[in-house]
C-alpha positions as CSV (number, residue, x, y, z in Angstrom):
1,X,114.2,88.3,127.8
2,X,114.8,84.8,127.0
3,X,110.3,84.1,127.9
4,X,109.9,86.6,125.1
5,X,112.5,85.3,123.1
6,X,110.7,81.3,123.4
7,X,107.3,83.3,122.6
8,X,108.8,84.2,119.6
9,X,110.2,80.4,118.4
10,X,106.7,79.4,119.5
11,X,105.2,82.1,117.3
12,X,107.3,81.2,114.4
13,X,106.3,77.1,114.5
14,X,102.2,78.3,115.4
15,X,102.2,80.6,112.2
16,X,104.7,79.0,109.7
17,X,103.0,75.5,108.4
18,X,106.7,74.9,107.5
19,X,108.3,74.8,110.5
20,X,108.9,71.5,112.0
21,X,110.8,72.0,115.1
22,X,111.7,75.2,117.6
23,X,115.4,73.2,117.0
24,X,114.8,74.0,113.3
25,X,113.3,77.9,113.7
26,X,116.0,78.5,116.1
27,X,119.0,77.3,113.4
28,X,117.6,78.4,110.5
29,X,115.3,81.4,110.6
30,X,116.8,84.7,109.6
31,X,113.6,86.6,111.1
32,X,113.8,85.0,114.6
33,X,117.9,85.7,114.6
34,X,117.0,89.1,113.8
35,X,114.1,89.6,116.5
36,X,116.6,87.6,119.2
37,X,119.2,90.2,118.3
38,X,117.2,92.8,118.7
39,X,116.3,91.7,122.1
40,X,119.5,91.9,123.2
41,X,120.5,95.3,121.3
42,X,117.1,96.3,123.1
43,X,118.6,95.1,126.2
44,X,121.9,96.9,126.0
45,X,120.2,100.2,124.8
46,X,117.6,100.7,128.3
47,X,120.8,100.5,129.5
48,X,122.1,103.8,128.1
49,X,125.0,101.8,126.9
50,X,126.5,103.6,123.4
51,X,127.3,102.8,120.2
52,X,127.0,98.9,121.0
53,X,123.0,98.8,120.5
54,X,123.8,99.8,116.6
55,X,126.5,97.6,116.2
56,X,124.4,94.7,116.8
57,X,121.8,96.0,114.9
58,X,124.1,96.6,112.1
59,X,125.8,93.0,112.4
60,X,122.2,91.8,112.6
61,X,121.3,93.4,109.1
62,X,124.2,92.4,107.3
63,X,123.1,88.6,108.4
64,X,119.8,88.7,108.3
65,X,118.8,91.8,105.4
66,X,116.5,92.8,108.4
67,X,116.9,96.1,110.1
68,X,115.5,97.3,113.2
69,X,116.3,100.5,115.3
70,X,117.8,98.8,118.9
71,X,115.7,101.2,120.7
72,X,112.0,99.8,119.0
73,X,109.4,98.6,121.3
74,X,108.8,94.8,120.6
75,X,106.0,93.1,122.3
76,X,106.5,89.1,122.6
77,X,105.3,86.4,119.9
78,X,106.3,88.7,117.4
79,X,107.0,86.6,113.8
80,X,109.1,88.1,110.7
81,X,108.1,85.9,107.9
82,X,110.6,85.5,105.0
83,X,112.1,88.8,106.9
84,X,114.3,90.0,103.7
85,X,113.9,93.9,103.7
86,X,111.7,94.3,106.3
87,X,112.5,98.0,108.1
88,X,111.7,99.1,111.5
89,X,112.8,102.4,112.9
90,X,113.3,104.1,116.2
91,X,110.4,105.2,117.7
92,X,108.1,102.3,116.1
93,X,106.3,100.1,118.7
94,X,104.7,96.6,117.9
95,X,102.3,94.6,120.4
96,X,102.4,91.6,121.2
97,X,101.5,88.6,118.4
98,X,102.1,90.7,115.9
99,X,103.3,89.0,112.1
100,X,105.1,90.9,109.3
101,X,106.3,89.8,105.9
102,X,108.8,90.4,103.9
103,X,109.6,94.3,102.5
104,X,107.4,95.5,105.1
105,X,108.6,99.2,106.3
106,X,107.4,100.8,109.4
107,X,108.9,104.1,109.0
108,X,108.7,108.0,109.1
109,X,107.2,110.4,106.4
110,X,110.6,113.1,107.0
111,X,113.1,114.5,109.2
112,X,110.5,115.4,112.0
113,X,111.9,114.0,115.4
114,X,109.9,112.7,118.5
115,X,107.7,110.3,118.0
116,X,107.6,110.1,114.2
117,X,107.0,105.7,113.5
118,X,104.0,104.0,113.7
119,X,102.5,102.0,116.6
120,X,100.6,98.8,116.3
121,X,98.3,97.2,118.6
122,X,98.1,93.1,119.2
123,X,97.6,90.5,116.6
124,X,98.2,92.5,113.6
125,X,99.5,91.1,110.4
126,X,101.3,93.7,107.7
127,X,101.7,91.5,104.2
128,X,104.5,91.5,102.2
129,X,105.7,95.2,100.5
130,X,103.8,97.5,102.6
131,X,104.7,100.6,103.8
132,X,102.9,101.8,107.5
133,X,104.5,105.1,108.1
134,X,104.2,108.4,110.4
135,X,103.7,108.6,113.7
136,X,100.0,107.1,113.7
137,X,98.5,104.2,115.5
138,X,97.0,100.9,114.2
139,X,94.7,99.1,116.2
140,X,94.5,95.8,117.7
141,X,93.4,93.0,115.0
142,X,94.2,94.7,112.1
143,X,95.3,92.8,108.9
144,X,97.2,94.7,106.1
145,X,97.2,93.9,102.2
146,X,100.5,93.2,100.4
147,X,102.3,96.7,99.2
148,X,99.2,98.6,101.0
149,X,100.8,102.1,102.2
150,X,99.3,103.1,105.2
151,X,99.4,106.7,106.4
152,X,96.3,107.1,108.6
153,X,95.6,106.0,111.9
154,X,93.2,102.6,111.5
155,X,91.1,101.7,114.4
156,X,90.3,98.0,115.6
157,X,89.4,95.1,113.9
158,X,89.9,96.3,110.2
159,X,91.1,95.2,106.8
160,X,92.9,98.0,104.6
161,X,94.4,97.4,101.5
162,X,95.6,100.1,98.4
163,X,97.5,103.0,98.0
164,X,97.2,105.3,100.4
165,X,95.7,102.2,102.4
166,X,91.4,102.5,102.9
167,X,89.6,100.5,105.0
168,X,87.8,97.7,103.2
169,X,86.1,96.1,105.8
170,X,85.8,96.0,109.6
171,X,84.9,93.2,111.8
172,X,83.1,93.2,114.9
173,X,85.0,90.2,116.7
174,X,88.3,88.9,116.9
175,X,87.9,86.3,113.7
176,X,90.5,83.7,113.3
177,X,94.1,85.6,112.7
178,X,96.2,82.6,111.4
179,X,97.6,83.7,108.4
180,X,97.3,80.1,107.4
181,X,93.6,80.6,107.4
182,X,92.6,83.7,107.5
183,X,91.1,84.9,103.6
184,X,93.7,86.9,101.5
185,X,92.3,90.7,101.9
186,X,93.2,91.5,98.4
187,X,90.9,88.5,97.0
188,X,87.9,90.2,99.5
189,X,88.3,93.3,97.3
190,X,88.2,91.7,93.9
191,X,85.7,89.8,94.9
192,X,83.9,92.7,96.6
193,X,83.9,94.4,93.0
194,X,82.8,91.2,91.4
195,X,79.2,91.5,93.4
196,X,79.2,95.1,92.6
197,X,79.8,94.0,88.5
198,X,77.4,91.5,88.7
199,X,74.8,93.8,90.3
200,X,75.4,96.8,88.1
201,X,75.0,94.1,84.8
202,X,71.5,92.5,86.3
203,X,70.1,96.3,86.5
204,X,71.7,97.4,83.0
205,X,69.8,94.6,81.8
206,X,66.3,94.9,83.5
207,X,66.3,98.5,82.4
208,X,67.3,97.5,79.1
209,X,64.3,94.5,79.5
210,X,61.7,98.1,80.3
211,X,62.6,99.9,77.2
212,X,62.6,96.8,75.0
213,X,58.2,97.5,74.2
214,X,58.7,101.2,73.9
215,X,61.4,100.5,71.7
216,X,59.6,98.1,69.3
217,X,56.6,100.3,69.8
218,X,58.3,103.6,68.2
219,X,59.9,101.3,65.3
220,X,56.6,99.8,64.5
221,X,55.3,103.2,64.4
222,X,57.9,104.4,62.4
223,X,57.4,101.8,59.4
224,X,53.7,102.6,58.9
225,X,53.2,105.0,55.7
226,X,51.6,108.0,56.4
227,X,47.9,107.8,55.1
């Protein structure tokens, strides 16, 4: 537990450009006391022990306005960024690198039980406000807009933004998952539908540029007198 636990300081410092030590991370960020309090109400709950799993969790929420089920499946370098609101429940799992922001919610869709929260694969990153609910699976390498709600299973490699959340784009390789780098997925789409715009103008106005002779044509025609 505590190898994880230093994946996780060392996931805050790699993805955070603020952070300046693990000292710091370890003191002062409410995600990584909610993820190292999870580990141990994780712990304690393999361990069939009662009621104390959701005490801690509980304690853990109250400090940190994060709340994860004790019995969620947390792979290592896992990040909550500016964690306040962020929801995971019991049956959610998360692989290993994965980064969410703040108001993210990985939750069900309504009293079903089983398996009923979502599952998501390495390296992922779910931006601030969205919603990734049911009991579906999204895939390694996946990068999730800001408020996007995200009912479908998405596979590998893909960018899905909007509600209910589409696929926008996929990628064939890896790419470069720092969030400090890595392009905002909502600016792709606007700028996406600024190509489209342009496009859509430049043949609006060849077509226009066709009909211009035939135009001046029937006007000319139409201000000769009739012999």
């Amino acid at each position: 537990m505590f190898r994880t636990i230093k994946s996780d300081i060392q996931a805050a410092r790699e993805r955070d450009p603020a952070a300046r030590s693990s000292l710091e991370i370890l003191l002062t960020y409410s995600g990584v006391h909610a993820v190292i309090l999870h580990r141990l109400a994780h712990a304690i709950c393999r361990k069939h022990i009662p009621l104390l799993p959701r005490i801690i969790s509980h304690l853990s929420r109250f400090v940190t306005g994060i709340e994860i089920h004790p019995a969620a499946v947390i792979g290592q370098g896992f990040f909550i960024d500016h964690g306040m609101g962020v929801v995971v429940g019991e049956t959610a799992e998360i692989g290993d690198h994965v980064t969410l922001y703040q108001g993210v919610t990985l939750g069900g869709t309504g009293n079903e039980r089983g398996k009923r929260h979502p599952t998501l694969g390495n390296h992922v990153i779910v931006g601030a406000g969205a919603k990734v609910l049911g009991g579906i699976v999204v895939g390694h390498h996946v990068r999730i807009g800001a408020n996007a709600v995200v009912l479908k299973t998405i596979p590998d490699h893909s960018t899905v933004v909007g509600i209910p959340g589409k696929v926008i784009h996929r990628r064939s390789e890896e790419g470069d998952l720092d969030h400090v780098k890595m392009r905002d997925p909502i600016a792709d789409q606007f700028e996406a539908l600024e190509i489209k715009i342009l496009a859509l103008k430049r043949e609006v106005h060849e077509k226009q540029g066709q009909n211009k002779p035939s135009q001046e044509l029937e006007q000319t025609s139409g201000d000769k007198e009739p012999d």
